[in-house]
C-alpha positions in Angstrom: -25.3 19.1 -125.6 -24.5 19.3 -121.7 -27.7 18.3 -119.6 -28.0 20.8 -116.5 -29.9 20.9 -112.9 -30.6 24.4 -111.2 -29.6 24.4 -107.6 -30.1 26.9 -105.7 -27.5 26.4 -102.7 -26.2 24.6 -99.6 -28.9 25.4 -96.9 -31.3 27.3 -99.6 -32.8 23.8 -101.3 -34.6 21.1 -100.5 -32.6 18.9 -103.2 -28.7 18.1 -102.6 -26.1 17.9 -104.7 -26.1 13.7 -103.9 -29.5 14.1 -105.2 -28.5 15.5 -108.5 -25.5 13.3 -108.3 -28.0 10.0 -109.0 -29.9 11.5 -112.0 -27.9 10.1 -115.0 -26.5 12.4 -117.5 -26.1 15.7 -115.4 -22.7 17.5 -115.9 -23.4 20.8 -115.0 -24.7 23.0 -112.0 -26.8 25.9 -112.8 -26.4 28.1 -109.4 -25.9 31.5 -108.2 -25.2 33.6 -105.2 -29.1 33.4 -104.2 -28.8 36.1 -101.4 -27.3 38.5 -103.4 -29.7 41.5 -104.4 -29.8 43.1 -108.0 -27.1 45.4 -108.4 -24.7 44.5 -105.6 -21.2 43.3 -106.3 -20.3 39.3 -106.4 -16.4 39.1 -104.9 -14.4 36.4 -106.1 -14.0 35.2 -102.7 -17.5 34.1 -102.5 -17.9 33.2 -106.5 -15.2 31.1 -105.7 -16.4 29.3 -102.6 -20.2 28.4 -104.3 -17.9 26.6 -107.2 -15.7 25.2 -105.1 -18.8 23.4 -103.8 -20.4 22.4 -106.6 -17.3 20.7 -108.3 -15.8 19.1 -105.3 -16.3 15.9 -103.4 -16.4 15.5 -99.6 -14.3 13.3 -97.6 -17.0 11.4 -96.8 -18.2 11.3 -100.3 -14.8 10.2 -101.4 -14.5 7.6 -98.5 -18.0 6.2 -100.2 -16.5 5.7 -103.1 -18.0 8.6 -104.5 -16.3 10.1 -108.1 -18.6 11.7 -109.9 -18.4 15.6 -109.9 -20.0 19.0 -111.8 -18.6 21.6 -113.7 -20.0 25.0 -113.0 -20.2 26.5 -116.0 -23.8 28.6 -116.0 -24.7 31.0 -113.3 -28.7 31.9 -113.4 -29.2 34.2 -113.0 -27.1 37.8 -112.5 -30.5 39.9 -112.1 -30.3 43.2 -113.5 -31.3 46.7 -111.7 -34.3 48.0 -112.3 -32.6 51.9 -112.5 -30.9 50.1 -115.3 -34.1 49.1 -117.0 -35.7 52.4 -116.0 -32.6 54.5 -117.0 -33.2 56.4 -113.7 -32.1 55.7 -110.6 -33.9 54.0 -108.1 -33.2 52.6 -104.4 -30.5 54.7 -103.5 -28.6 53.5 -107.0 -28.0 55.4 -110.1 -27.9 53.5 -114.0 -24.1 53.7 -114.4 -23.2 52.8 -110.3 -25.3 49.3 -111.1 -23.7 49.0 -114.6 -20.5 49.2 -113.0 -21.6 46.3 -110.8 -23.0 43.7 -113.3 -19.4 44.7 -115.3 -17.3 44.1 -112.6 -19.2 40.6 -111.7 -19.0 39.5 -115.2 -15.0 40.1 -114.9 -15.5 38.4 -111.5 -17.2 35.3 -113.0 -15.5 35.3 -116.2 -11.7 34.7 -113.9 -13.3 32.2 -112.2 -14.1 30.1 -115.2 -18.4 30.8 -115.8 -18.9 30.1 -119.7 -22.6 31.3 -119.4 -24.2 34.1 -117.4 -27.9 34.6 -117.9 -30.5 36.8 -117.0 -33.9 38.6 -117.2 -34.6 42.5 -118.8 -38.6 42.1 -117.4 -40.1 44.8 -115.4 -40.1 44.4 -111.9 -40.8 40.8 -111.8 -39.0 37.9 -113.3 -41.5 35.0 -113.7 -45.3 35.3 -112.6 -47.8 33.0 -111.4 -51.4 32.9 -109.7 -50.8 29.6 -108.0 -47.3 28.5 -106.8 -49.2 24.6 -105.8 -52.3 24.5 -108.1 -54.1 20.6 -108.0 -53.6 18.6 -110.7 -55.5 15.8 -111.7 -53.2 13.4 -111.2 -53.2 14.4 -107.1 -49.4 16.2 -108.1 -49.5 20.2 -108.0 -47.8 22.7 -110.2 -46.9 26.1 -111.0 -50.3 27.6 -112.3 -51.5 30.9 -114.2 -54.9 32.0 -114.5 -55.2 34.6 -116.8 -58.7 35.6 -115.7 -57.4 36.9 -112.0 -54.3 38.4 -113.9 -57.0 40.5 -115.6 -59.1 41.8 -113.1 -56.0 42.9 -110.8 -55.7 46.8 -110.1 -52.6 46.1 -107.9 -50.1 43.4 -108.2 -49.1 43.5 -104.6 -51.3 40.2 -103.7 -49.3 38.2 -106.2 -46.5 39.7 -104.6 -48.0 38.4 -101.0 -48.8 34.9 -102.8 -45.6 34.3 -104.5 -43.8 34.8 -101.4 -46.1 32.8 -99.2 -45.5 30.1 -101.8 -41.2 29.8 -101.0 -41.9 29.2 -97.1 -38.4 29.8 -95.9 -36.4 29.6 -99.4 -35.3 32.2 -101.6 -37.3 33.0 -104.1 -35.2 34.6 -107.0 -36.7 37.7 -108.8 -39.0 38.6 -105.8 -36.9 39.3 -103.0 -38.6 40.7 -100.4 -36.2 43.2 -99.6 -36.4 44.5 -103.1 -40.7 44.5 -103.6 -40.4 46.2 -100.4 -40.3 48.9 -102.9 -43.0 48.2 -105.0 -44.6 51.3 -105.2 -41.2 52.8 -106.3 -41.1 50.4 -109.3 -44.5 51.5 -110.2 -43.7 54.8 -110.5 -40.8 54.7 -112.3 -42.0 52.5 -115.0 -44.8 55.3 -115.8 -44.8 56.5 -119.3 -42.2 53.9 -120.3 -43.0 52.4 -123.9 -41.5 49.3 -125.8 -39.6 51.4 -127.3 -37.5 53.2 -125.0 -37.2 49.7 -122.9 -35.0 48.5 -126.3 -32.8 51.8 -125.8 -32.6 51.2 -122.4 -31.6 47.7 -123.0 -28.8 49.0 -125.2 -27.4 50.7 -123.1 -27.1 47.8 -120.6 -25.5 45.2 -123.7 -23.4 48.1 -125.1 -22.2 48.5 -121.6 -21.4 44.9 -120.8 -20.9 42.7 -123.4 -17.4 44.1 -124.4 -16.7 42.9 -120.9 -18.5 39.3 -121.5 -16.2 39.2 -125.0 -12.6 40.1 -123.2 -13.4 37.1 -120.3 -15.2 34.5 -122.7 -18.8 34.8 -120.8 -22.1 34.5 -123.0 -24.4 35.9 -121.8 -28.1 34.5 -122.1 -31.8 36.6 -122.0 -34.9 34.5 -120.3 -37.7 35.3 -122.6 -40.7 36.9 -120.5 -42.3 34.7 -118.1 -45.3 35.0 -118.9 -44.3 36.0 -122.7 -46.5 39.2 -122.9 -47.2 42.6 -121.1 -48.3 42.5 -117.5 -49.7 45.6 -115.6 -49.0 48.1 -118.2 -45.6 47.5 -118.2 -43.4 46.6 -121.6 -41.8 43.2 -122.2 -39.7 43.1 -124.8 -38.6 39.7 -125.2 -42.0 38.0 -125.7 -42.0 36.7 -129.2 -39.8 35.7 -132.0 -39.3 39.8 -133.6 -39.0 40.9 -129.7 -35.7 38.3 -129.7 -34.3 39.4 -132.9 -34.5 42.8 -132.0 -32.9 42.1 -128.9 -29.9 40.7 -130.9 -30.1 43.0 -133.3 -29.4 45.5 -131.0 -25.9 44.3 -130.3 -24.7 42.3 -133.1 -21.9 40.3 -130.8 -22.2 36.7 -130.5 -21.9 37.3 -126.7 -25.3 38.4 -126.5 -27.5 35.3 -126.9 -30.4 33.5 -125.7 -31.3 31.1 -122.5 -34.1 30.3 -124.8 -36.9 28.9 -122.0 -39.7 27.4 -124.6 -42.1 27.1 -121.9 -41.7 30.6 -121.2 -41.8 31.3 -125.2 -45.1 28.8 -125.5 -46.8 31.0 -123.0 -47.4 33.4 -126.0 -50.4 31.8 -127.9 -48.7 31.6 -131.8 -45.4 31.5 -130.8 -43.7 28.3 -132.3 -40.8 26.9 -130.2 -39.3 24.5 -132.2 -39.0 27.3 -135.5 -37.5 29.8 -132.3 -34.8 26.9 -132.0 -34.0 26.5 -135.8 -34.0 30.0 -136.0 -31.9 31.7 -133.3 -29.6 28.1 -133.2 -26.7 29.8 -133.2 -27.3 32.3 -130.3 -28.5 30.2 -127.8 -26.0 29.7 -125.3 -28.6 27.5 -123.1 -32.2 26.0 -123.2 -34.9 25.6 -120.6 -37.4 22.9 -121.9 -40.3 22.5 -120.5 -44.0 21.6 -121.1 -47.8 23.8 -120.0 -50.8 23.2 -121.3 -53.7 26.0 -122.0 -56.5 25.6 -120.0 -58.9 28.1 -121.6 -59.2 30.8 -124.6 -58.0 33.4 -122.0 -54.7 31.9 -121.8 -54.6 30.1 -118.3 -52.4 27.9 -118.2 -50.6 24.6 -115.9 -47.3 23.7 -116.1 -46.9 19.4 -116.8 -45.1 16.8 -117.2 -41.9 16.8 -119.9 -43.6 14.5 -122.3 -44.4 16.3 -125.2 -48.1 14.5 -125.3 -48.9 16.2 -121.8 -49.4 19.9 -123.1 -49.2 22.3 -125.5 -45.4 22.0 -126.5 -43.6 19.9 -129.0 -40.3 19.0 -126.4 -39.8 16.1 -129.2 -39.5 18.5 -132.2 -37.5 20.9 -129.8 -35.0 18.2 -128.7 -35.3 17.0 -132.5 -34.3 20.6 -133.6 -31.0 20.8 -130.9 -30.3 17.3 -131.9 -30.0 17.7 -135.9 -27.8 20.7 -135.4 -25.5 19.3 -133.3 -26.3 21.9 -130.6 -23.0 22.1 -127.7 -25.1 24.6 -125.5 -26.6 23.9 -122.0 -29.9 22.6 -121.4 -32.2 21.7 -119.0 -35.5 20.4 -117.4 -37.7 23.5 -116.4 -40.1 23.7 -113.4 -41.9 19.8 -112.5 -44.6 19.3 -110.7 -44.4 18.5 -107.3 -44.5 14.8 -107.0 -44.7 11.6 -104.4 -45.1 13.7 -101.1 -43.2 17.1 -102.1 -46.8 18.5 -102.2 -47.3 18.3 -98.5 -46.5 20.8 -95.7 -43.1 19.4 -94.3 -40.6 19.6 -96.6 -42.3 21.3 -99.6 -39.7 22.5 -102.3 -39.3 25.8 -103.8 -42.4 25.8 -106.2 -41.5 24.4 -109.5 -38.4 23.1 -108.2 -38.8 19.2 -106.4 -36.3 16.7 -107.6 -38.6 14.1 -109.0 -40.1 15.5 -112.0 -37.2 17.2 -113.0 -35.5 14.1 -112.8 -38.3 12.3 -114.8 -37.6 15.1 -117.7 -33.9 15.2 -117.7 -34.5 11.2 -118.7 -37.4 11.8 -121.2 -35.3 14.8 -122.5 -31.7 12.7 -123.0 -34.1 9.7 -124.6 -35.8 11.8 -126.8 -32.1 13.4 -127.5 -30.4 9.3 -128.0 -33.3 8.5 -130.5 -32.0 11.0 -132.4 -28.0 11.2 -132.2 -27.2 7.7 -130.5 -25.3 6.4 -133.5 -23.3 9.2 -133.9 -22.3 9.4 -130.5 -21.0 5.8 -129.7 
């Protein structure tokens, strides 16, 4: 198993690469090319540079005495085009210009030495929440859904206003601006659109791409819905365990896999995480794990701590379940709370995405992992 940290960029996060450097058992860099819109082209040039970064020392790191470095294995995310989820063409690009894209990036990605590409196929937006700094009682805040206000929403545009508002100055990835500029557009377009044409679309899109993923040795990995069920009308097809095996079914290649995100998966009331890992084991090319806890019989939920005793899923029996199979994927900590002064004004991280909590769950995650393997792996 190779433990992971998202970053999101020089410049574009409030946590360094030094930062990361300290956290004990981090190989690998989860990044991407953060001001790059869905559908656009990623030149080497630039593929190159971010890597360059990430697995390279300074000279002043080096005259510290510095030596530990990254790989950069996992890009998170390539996000798809929504004229490629829609089958139609939308913002100025048709299905088979922005298919031509994602291929070419893969190629792109796949030269420069990316094992792991993942993504999203959810409509319009990648990941919703109703409070990006909710209270907890604890005086931390965190990432926070509250199914009640999702419910009595006629028009998602002041989530759109909220999430925004939430990232201050950084990227937020999967509601760019620029792109929910266009809201209404999405809206639309996703009008009389059923579950099952979304698989067919889908299809298309893995039948498209993953003969390019299988010529340059680059899995590539599906985010299960965040939250894991159908917001404003709109299908989600990757929101329980049949939505995933359909998914896979519908390209039999072990290219197309799973970023399996349990927190994401838990969201789903019946959903079991640690039977999703024993199940799809062999398809999941990397593993969010994180914890949230239901607040009420609507499905509101917080997002907490690691530790499998703060909420509602079983990160033991999930780290149990990688650990008996001898998993070799990617994993790692999901969104933290916000912790020891990151919930104030000056300074305050991307939402979900401080250092310290994270940091906290990379070591519960690896302990819980050693209780497990530590014999084997001396």
């Amino acid at each position: 198993m190779h433990m992971s940290f998202r970053w999101y960029g020089e410049g574009n996060d409030t946590v360094s690469l030094n930062d990361i450097r300290q956290i004990p058992g981090v190989e690998t860099i989860v990044w991407s090319l953060h001001h790059k819109q869905a559908g656009e082209l990623w030149e080497p040039e630039e593929i190159e540079r971010e890597m360059a970064l990430i697995t390279g020392l300074s000279e002043a790191e080096r005259k510290a005495g510095v030596t530990k470095t990254f790989n950069a294995d996992v890009v998170e995310s390539v996000n798809v085009h929504e004229s490629i989820k829609t089958g139609t063409t939308l913002l100025g690009m048709s299905r088979d210009e922005a298919l031509d894209n994602y291929i070419k990036t893969i190629e792109n990605l796949g030269r420069a030495g990316v094992k792991v590409v993942t993504y999203n196929f959810m409509p319009v937006f990648d990941w919703l929440r109703t409070e990006m700094f909710h209270p907890c009682p604890d005086g931390s805040t965190a990432l926070y859904y509250d199914a009640n206000v999702v419910a009595q929403l006629t028009d998602p545009q002041a989530l759109v206003d909220e999430t925004l508002n939430g990232a201050g100055d950084l990227t937020m990835p999967g509601w760019e601006p620029e792109r929910l500029a266009h809201l209404p557009e999405f809206i639309e377009a996703y009008q009389g659109i059923g579950h099952d044409e979304y698989y067919e679309n889908y299809k298309v899109f893995l039948d498209a791409v993953i003969p390019t993923c299988e010529k340059y040795d680059v899995k590539l990995a599906v985010h299960p819905d965040d939250p894991a069920f159908d917001l404003f009308g709109w299908p989600r097809v990757v929101s329980s365990k049949e939505g995933i095996q359909r998914v896979l079914d519908l390209n039999p290649s072990p290219y197309n896999g799973l970023c399996l995100c349990l927190g994401s998966f838990s969201s789903r009331r019946g959903n079991d995480p640690v039977d999703a890992v024993k199940t799809f084991m062999d398809r999941i090319h990397f593993s969010h794990v994180r914890n949230i806890k239901f607040l009420d019989a609507a499905g509101s939920f917080s997002e907490v701590g690691h530790r499998a005793s703060e909420g509602d899923v079983d990160t033991v029996g999930i780290m149990k379940a990688y650990a008996e199979a001898g998993y070799e994927g990617y994993i790692r900590p999901d969104h933290g709370r916000h912790l020891w002064g990151e919930n104030t004004e000056e300074g305050r991280p991307r939402p979900g995405y401080g250092l310290y909590d994270r940091a906290l769950g990379i070591q519960y995650l690896l302990g819980v992992w050693d209780s497990f393997t530590y014999g084997d792996e001396r």
